[in-house]
C-alpha positions in Angstrom: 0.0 0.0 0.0 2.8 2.7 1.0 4.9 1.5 -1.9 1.7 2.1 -4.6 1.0 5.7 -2.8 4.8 6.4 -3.2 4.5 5.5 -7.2 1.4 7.0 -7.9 3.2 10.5 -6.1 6.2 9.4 -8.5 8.6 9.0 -5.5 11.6 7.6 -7.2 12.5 5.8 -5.0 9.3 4.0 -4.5 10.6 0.7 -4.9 13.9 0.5 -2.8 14.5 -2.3 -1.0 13.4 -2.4 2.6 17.2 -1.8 4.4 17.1 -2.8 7.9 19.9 -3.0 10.4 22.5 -5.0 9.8 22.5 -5.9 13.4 19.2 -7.8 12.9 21.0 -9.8 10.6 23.1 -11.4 13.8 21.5 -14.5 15.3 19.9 -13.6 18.3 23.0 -14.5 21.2 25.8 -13.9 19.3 27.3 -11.1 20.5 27.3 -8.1 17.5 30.6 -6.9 16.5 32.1 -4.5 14.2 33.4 -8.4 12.6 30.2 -9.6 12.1 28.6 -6.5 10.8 31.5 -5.9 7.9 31.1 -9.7 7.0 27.2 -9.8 6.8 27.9 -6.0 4.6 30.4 -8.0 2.3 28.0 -11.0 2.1 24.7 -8.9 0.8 27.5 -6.7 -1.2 28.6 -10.1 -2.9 25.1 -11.1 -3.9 24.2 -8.3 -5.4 27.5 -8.2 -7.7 26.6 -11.8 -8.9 23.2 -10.1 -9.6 20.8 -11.2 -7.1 18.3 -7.9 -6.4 15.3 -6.6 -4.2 15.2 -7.7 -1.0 18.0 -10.4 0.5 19.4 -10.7 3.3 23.0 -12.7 5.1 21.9 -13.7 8.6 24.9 -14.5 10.5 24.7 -17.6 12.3 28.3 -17.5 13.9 30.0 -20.3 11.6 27.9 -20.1 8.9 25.3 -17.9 6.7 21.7 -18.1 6.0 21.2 -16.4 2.4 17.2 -14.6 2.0 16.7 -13.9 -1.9 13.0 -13.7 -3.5 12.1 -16.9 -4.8 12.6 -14.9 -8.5 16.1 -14.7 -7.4 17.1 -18.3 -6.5 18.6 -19.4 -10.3 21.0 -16.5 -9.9 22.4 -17.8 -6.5 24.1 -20.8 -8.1 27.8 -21.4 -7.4 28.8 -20.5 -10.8 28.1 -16.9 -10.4 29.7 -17.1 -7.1 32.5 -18.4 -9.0 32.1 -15.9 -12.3 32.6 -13.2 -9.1 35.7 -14.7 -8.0 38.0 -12.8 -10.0 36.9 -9.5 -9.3 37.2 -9.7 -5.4 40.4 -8.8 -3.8 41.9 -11.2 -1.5 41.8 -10.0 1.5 37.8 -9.4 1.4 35.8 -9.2 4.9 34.5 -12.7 3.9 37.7 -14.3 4.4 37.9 -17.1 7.3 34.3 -16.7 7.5 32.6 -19.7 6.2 34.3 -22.0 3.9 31.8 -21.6 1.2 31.5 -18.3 1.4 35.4 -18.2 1.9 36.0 -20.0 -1.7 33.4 -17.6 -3.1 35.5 -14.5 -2.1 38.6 -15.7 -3.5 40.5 -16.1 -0.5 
């Protein structure tokens, strides 16, 4: 409803993605550092190089990640655009040491 008002006033921004704190992307007990906020920042940054848009969303889980995409999204989240992305990362990204996948993913 408040996005369709915003269009119809021709709000250009009308259709932004929702952009919560990153600390609600910590799972509730971990303790939320400056860490864990850089790596879950570098996690959404990474998806949305290898394409994935609207609304997603790293949750940090301590040793691993939870990845949120719209459904629309999912056949863009494969690990060969992970890969494809792999050259363009420098090495010593915020992902490193993170989670292995995530870890291979960064090139690290």
């Amino acid at each position: 409803m408040i996005r369709e008002a915003a269009q119809a006033l021709g709000i250009p921004v009308w259709d932004a993605p929702a952009a919560p704190c990153l600390s609600s992307r910590v799972m509730y007990g971990l303790p939320v550092t400056v860490e864990r906020l850089r790596q879950v920042e570098a996690g959404e940054a990474l998806l949305r190089e290898i394409g994935i848009s609207g609304d997603l969303r790293a949750r940090h889980h301590g040793d691993h990640v939870r990845i949120e995409v719209q459904p629309e999204q999912i056949p863009w989240s494969s690990v060969a655009g992970l890969e494809s992305s792999r050259a363009s990362r420098p090495s010593a990204s915020p992902m490193c040491g993170w989670i292995p996948e995530a870890t291979a993913a960064a090139g690290c």
